[in-house]
ZADO-1210 file (C-alpha; in nm, 4 decimals, padded with zeros to 6 digits):
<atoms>
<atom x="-00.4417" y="06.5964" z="02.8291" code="UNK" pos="1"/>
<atom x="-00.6500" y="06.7473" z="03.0892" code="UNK" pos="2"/>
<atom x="-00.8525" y="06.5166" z="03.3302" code="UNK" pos="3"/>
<atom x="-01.1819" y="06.5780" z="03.1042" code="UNK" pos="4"/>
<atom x="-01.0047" y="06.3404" z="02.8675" code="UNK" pos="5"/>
<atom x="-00.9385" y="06.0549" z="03.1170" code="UNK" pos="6"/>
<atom x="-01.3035" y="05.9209" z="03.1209" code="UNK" pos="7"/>
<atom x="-01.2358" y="05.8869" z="02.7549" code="UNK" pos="8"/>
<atom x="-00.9964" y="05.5890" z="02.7477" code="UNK" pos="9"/>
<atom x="-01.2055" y="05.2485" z="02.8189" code="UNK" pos="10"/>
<atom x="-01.0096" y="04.9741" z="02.9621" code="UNK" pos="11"/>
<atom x="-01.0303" y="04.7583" z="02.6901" code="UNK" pos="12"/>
<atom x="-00.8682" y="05.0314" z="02.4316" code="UNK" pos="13"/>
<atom x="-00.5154" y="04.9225" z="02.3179" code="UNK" pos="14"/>
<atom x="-00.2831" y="05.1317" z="02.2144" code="UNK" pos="15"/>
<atom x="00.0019" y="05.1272" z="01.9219" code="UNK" pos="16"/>
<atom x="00.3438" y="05.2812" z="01.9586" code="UNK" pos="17"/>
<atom x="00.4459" y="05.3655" z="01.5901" code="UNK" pos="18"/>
<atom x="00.6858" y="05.0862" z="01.4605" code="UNK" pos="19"/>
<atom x="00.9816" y="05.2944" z="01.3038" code="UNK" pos="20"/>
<atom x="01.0695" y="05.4714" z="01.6019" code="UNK" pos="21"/>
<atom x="01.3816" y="05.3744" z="01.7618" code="UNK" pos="22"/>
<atom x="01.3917" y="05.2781" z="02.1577" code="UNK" pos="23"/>
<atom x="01.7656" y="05.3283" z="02.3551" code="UNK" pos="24"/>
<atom x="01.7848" y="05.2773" z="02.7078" code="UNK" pos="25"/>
<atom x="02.1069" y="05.5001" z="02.8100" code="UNK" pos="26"/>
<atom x="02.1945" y="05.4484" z="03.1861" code="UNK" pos="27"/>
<atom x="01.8946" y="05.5657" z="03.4357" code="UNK" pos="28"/>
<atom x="01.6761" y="05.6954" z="03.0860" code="UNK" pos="29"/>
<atom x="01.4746" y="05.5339" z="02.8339" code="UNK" pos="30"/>
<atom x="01.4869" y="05.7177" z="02.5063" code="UNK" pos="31"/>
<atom x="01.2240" y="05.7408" z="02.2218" code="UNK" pos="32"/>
<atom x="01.3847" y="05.8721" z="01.9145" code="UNK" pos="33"/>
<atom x="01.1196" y="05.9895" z="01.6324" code="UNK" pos="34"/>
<atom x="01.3790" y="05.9662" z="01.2942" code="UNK" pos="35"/>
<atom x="01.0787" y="06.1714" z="01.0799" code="UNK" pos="36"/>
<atom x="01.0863" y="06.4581" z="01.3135" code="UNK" pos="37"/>
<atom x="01.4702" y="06.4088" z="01.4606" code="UNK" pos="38"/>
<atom x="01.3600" y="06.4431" z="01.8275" code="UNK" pos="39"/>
<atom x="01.3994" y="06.2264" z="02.0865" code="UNK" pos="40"/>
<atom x="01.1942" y="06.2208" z="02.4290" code="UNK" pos="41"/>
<atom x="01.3288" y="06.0865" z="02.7750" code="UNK" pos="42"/>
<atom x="01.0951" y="05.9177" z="02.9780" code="UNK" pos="43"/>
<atom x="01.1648" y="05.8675" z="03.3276" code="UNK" pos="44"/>
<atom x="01.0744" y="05.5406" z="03.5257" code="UNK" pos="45"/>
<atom x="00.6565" y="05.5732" z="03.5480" code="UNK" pos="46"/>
<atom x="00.6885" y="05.6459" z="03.1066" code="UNK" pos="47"/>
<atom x="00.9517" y="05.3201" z="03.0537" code="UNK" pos="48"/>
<atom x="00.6773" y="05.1073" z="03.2694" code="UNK" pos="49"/>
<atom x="00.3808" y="05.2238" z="03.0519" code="UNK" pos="50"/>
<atom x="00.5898" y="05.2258" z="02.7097" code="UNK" pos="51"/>
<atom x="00.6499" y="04.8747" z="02.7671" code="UNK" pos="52"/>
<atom x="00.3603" y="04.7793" z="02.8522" code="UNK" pos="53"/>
<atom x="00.1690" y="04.9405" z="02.5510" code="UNK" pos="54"/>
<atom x="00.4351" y="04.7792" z="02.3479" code="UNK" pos="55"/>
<atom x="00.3712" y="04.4571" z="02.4194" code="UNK" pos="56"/>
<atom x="00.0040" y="04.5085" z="02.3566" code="UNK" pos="57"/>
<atom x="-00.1417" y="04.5602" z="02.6773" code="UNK" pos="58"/>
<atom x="-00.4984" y="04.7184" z="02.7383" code="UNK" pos="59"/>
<atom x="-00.5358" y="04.9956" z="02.9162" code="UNK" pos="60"/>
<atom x="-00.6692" y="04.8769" z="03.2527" code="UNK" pos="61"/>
<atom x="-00.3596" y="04.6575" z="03.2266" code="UNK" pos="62"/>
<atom x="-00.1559" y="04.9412" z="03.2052" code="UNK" pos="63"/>
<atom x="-00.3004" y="05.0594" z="03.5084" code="UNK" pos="64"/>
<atom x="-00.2330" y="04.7897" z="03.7040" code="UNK" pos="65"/>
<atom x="00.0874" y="04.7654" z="03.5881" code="UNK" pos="66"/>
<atom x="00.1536" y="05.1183" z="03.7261" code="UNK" pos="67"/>
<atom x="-00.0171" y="05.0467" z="04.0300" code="UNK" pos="68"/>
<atom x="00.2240" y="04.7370" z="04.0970" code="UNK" pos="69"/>
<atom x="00.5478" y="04.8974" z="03.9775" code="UNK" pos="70"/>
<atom x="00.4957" y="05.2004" z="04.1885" code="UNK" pos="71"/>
<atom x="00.2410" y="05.0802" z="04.5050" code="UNK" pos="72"/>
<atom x="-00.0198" y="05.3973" z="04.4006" code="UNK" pos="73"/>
<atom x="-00.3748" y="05.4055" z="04.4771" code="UNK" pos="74"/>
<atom x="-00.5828" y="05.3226" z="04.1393" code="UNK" pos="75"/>
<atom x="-00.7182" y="05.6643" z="04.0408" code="UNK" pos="76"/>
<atom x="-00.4297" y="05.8107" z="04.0825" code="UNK" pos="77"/>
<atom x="-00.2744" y="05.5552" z="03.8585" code="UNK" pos="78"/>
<atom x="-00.5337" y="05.5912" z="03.5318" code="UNK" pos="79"/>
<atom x="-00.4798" y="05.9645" z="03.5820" code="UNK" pos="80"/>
<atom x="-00.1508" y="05.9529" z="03.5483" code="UNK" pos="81"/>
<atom x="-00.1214" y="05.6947" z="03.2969" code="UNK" pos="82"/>
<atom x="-00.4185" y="05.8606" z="03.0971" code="UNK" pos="83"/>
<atom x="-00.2365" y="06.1896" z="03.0939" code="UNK" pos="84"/>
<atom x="00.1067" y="06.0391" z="02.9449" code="UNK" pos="85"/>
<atom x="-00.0787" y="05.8069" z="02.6883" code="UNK" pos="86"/>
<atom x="-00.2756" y="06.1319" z="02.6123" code="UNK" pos="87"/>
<atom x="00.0491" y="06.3274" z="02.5599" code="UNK" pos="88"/>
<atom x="00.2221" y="06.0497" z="02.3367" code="UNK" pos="89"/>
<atom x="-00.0972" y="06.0292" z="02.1287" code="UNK" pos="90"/>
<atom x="-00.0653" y="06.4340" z="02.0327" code="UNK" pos="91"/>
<atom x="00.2815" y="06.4126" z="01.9325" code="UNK" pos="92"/>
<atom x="00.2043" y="06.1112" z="01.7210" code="UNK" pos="93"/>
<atom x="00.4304" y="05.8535" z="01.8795" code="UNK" pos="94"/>
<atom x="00.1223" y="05.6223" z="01.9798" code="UNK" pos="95"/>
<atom x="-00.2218" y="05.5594" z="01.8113" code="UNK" pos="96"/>
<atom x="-00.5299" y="05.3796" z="01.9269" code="UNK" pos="97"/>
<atom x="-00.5615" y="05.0203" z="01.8243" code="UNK" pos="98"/>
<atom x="-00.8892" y="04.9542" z="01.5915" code="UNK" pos="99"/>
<atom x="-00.9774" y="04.5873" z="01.6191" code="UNK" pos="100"/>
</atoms>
């Protein structure tokens, strides 16, 4: 998801990790398993923080300043970042956008 993208994502949208995938954290990783496709994806520590939080229903300018408090980054660089990985979960189908 290129930076064009980023000014797309209000802070008020929500989004909805898919509920039949399968979540295993396994030592230092956090591991998404997708049972339709058999692939699994290893996020590192900046993906667990914004998984979570999208999991437990957070908007996106909370996820933002969730990143910005787990890992003390200036606030740009934060909905860039967190933008970018929300826009990459979105094209592999693991997350959708919340209507409602």
């Amino acid at each position: 998801m290129g930076l064009s993208r980023v000014d797309k994502i209000l802070d008020t949208d929500v989004f909805e990790p898919r509920a039949d995938l399968v979540i295993e954290a396994v030592e230092d990783e956090f591991l998404v398993l997708d049972l339709k496709t058999n692939l699994y994806f290893g996020l590192n520590e900046l993906g667990r923080v914004i998984w979570q939080a999208l999991g437990t229903g957070r908007n996106f300018g909370e996820v933002v300043a969730e990143v910005c408090d787990n890992f003390e980054v200036d606030e740009a660089v934060a909905r860039v970042d967190a933008a970018e990985f929300i826009g990459d979960l979105i094209g592999r189908g693991l997350v959708s956008k919340s209507v409602g």
